[in-house]
C-alpha positions as CSV (number, residue, x, y, z in Angstrom):
1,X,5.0,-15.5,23.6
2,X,5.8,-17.9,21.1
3,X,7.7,-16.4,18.3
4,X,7.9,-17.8,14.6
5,X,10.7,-17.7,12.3
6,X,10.7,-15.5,9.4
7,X,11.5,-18.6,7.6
8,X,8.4,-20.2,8.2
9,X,6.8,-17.7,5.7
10,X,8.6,-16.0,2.8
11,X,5.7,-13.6,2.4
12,X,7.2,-9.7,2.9
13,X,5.5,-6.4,3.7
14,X,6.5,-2.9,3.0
15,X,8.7,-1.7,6.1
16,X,6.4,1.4,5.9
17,X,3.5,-0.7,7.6
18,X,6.1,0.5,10.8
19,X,5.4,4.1,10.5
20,X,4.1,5.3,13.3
21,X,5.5,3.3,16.0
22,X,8.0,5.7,17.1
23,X,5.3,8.1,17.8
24,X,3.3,5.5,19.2
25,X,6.1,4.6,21.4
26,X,6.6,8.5,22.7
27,X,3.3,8.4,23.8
28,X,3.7,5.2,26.1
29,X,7.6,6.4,26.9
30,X,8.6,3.2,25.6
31,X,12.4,2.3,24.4
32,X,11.9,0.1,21.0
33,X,15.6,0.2,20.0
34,X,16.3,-3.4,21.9
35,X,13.2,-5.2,20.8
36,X,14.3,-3.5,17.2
37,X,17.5,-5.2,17.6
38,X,15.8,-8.6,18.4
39,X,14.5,-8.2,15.4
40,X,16.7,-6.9,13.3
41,X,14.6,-4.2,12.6
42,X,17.1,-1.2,11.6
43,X,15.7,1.6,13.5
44,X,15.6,4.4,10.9
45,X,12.9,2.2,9.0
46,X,10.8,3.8,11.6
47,X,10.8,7.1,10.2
48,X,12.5,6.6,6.7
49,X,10.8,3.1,5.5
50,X,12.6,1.5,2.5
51,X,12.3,-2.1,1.5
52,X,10.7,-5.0,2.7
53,X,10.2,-7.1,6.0
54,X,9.3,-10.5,6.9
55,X,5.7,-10.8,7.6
56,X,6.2,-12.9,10.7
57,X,9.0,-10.6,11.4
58,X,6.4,-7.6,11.5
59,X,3.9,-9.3,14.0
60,X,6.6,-10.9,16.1
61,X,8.1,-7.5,16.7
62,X,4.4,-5.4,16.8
63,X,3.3,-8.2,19.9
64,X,6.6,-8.8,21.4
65,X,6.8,-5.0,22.4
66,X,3.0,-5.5,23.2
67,X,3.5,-8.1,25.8
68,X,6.7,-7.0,26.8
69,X,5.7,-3.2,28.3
70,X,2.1,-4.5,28.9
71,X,0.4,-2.1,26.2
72,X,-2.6,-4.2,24.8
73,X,-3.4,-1.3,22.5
74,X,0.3,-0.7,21.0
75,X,-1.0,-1.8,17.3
76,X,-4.0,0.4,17.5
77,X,-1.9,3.2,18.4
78,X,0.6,2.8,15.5
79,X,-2.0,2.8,13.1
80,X,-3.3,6.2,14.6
81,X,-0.1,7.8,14.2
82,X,0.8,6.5,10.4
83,X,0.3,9.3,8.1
84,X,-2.8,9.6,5.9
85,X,-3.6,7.6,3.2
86,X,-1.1,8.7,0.4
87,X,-2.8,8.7,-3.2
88,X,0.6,6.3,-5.3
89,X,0.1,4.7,-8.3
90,X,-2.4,1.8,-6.8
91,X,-4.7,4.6,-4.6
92,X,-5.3,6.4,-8.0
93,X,-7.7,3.5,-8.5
94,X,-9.9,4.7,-5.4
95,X,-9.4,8.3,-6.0
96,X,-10.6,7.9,-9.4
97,X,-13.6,5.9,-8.8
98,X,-16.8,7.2,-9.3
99,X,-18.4,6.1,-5.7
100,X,-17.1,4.5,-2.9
101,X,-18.4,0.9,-3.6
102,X,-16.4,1.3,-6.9
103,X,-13.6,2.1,-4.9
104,X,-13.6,-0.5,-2.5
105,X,-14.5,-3.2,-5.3
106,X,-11.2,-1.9,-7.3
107,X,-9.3,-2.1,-4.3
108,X,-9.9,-5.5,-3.8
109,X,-9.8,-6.6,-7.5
110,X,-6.2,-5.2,-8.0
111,X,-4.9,-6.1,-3.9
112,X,-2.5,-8.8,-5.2
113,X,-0.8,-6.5,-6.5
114,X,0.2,-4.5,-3.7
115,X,-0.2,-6.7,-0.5
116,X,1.0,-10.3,-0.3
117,X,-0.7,-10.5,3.3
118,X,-4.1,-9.1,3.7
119,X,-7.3,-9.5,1.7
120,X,-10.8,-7.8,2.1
121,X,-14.3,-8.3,1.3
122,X,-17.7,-6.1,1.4
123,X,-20.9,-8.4,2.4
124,X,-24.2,-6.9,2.4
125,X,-26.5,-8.0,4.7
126,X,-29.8,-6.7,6.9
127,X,-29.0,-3.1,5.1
128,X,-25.2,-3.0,6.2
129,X,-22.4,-3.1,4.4
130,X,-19.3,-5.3,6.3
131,X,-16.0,-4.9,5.5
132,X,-14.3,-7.1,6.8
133,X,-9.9,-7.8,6.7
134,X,-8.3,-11.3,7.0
135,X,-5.0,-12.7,6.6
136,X,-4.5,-14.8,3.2
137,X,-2.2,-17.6,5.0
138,X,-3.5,-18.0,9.0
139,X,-0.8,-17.0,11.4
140,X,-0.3,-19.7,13.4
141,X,0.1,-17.8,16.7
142,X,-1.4,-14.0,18.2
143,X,-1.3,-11.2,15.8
144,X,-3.5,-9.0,17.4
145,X,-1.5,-5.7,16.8
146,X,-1.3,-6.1,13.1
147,X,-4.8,-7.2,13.0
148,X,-6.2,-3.9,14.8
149,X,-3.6,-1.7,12.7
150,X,-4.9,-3.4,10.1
151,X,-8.6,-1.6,10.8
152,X,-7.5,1.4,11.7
153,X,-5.8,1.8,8.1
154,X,-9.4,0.7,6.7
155,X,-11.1,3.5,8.8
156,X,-8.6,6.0,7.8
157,X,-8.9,5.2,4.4
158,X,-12.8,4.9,4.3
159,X,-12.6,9.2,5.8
160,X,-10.1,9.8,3.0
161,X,-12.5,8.8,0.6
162,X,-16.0,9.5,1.9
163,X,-14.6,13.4,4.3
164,X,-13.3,13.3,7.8
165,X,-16.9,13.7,9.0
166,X,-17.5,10.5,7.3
167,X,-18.3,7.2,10.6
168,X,-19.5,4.0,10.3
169,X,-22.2,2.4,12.4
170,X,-19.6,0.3,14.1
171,X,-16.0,-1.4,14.3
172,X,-15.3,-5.5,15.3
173,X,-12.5,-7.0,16.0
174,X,-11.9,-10.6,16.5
175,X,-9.6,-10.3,19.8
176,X,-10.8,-9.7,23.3
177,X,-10.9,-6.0,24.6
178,X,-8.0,-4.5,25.9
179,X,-8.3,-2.3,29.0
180,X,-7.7,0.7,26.9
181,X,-11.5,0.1,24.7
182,X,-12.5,4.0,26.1
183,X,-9.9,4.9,23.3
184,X,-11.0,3.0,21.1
185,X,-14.3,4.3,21.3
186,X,-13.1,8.1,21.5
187,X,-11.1,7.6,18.1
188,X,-13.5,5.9,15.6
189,X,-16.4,7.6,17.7
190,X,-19.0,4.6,17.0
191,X,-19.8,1.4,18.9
192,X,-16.3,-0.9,18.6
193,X,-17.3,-4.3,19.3
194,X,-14.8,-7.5,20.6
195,X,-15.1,-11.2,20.5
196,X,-16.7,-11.1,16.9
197,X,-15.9,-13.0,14.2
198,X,-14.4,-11.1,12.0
199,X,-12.3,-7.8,11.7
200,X,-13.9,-5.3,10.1
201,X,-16.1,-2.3,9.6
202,X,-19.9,-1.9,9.2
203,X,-21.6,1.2,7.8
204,X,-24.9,1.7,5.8
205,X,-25.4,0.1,2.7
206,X,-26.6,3.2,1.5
207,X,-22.9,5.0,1.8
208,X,-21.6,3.0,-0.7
209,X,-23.3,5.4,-3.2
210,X,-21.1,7.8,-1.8
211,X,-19.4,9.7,-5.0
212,X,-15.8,10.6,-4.6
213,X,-14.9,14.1,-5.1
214,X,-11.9,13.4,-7.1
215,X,-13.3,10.8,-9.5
216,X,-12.3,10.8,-13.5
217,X,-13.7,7.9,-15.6
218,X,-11.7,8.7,-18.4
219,X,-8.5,8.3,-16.1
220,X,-9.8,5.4,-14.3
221,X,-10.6,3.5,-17.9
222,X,-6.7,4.3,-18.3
223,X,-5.3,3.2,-14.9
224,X,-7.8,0.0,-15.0
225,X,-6.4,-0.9,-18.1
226,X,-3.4,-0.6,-16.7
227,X,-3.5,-2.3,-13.7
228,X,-4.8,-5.7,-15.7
229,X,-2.1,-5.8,-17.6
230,X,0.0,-6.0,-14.4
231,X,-1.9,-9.0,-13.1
232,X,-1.7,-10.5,-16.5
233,X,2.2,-9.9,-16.1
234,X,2.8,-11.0,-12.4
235,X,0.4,-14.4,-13.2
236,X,2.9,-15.4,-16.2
237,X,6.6,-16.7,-15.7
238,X,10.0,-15.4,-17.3
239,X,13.4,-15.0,-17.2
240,X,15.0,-12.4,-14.5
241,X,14.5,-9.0,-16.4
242,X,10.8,-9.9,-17.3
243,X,10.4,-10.3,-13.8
244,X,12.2,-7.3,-12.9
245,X,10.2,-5.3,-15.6
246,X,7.4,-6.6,-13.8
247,X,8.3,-5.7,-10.1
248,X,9.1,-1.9,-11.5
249,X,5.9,-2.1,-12.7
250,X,4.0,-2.8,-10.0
251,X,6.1,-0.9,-7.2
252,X,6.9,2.1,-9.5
253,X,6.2,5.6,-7.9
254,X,6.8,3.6,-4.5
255,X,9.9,3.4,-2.1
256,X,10.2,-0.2,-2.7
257,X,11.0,1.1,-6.4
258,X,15.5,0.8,-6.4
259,X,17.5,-1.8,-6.4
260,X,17.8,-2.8,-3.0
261,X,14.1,-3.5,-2.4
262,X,14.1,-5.6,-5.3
263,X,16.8,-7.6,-4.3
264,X,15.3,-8.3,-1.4
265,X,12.0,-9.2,-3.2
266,X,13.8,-11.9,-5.1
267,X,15.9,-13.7,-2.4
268,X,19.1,-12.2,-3.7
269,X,22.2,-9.7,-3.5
270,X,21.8,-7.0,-5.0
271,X,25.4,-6.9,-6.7
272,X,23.6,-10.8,-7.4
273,X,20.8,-9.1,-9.5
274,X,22.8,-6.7,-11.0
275,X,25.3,-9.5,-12.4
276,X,21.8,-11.4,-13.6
277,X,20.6,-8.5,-15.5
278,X,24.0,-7.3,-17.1
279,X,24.4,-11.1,-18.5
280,X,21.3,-9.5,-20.7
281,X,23.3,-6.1,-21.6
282,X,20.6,-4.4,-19.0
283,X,20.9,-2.8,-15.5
284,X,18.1,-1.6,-12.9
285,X,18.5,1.9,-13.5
286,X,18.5,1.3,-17.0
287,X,14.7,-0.6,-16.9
288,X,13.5,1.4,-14.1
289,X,14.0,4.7,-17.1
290,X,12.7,2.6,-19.6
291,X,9.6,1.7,-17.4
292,X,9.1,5.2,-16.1
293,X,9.6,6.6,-19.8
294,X,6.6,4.0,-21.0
295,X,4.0,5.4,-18.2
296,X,4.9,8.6,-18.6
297,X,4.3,8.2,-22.4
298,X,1.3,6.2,-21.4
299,X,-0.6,8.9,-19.7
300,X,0.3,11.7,-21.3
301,X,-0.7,10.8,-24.5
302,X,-3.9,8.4,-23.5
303,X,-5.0,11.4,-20.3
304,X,-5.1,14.7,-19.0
305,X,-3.8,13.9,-15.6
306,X,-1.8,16.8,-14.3
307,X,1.8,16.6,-14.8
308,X,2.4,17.1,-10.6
309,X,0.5,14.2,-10.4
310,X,2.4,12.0,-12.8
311,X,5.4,12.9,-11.4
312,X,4.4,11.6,-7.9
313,X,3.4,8.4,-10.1
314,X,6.7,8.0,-11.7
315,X,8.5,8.5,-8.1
316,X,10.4,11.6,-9.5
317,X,11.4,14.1,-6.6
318,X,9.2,16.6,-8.2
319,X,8.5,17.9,-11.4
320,X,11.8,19.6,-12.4
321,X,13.7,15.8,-12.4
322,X,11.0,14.6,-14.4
323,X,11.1,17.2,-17.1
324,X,15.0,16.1,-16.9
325,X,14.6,12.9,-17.3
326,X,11.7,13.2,-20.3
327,X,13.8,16.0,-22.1
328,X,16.8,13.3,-21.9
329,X,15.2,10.4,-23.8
330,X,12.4,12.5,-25.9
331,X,14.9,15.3,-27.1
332,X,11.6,17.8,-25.3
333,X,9.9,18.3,-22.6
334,X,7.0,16.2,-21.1
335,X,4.8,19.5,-22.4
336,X,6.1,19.8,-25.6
337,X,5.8,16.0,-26.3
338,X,1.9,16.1,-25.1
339,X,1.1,18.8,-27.5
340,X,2.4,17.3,-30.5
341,X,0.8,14.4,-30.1
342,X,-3.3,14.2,-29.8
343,X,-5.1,12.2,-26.9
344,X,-5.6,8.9,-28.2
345,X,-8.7,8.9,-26.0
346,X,-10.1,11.4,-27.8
347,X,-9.8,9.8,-30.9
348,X,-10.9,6.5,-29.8
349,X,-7.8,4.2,-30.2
């Protein structure tokens, strides 16, 4: 296998696209701690993702252990073992929406913001509606594990929203069948199709009316609004704590959300970043208060989103250190604050 230098792209991926490989590999009996090291992969990202990884080091390390233990079907069994779609700060946007074509359309308005690597489309066509994954740069060799993990997310995430009875019509993939396409078939339960040409999923047109249970119009208005700030932010340039500001914003409530990860983000130390922000008078913890301190203010007077679910926003343990934190820079509690203050919502601001 030709492998390809993480220098050749500086694009990175959360380190949580890995969960489910260790599972994966229990199944097979596979031993992943040498190709790990290869790759400089530090094996407790497995379980315990935090940070960021090299795209090419992703798919290097997915198809070396692939090829290497002869297990065409190691990506789609990775992607069957990650957990289920967890509803962060940028999954609130599909929750919310009012049906799934609203979903998906949000989704792929606000992707920059969360993925540097894949984008997605919906096409209509002949009463079907194709969903299809690609890569925004073309890798230039085989990535046929990430691909296929790729759909499985998208099938997972297409039940969360529409119910785990929800399947499509069918499933393509770009890459030649593996000997293992009976489990294919058994898992997404529908025709799977190979040699096509695309990656994607195909349902009925009509099941993009679908409503989602949990959808809140009001809230979504509110996280919309949000969210296009953030692109407006992330398009414009500025100095390091403007772009820091901007990285809290747009990874808050995530693991990536410390120090470390956003180090890494910007090519630096992190006692590096630290030395750039206190030339300012700021530190991280300092903005990443501030930030979580401006949402929190955000939502609570501007929504009625449940306080449990703000806390999993913010990325507070639960919703005891929140209160903490509020009570520390507000003087009360999150409760208190919300009741003295009216919903500007409600009064049309």
């Amino acid at each position: 296998m030709t492998k390809f230098s993480e220098k050749d792209s500086p694009r990175l991926i959360n380190s949580a696209i890995l969960l489910g490989c260790r599972e994966a590999a229990q199944e097979l009996g596979l031993g992943l701690d040498p190709i790990l090291r290869e790759y400089r992969i530090a094996p407790g990202l497995l379980t315990s993702p935090e940070g960021f990884l090299s795209h090419y080091q992703v798919i290097n390390f997915l198809e070396t252990v692939a090829e290497r233990f002869d297990c065409q079907h190691f990506g789609f069994l990775v992607g069957k073992y990650q957990p289920p779609m967890q509803f962060g700060p940028t999954a609130q946007l599909l929750r919310l929406s009012p049906d799934l074509q609203s979903a998906l359309e949000n989704g792929i308005k606000y992707a920059k913001l969360y993925s540097e690597i894949a984008e997605h489309k919906i096409v209509i066509e002949d009463g079907y509606a194709i969903f299809t994954r690609r890569d925004r740069k073309p890798f230039p060799g085989s990535a046929v594990q990430m691909h296929t993990l790729g759909i499985v997310q998208l099938f997972k995430l297409l039940q969360a929203l529409c119910g785990q009875h929800w399947l499509p019509s069918s499933v393509s993939f770009a890459h030649a069948a593996p000997r293992e396409k009976p489990r294919y078939l058994r898992f997404f339960n529908c025709p799977v199709d190979f040699d096509r040409e695309f990656d994607g999923i195909v349902f009925p047109e009509s099941d993009l009316a679908r409503p989602i249970a949990t959808a809140d119009a009001e809230l979504l208005d509110i996280v919309c609004a949000h969210f296009d700030t953030l692109l407006t932010d992330q398009e414009q340039e500025g100095d390091m704590v403007k772009r820091v500001r901007n990285y809290i914003h747009r990874k808050i409530g995530s693991n990536l959300c410390n120090l470390e990860s956003c180090a890494q983000f910007f090519d630096m130390h992190p006692r590096a970043l630290q030395r750039a922000l206190s030339e300012r008078d700021v530190a991280f913890k300092q903005l990443l208060l501030e930030l979580r301190m401006e949402v929190a203010e955000h939502y609570l007077q501007s929504s009625t989103l449940a306080l449990s679910d703000l806390t999993e926003m913010l990325g507070y343990r639960n919703l005891s250190a929140f209160s903490r934190a509020f009570k520390s820079t507000h003087s009360e509690s999150p409760q208190e604050w919300k009741k003295s203050r009216p919903i500007r919502a409600q009064l049309g601001d």
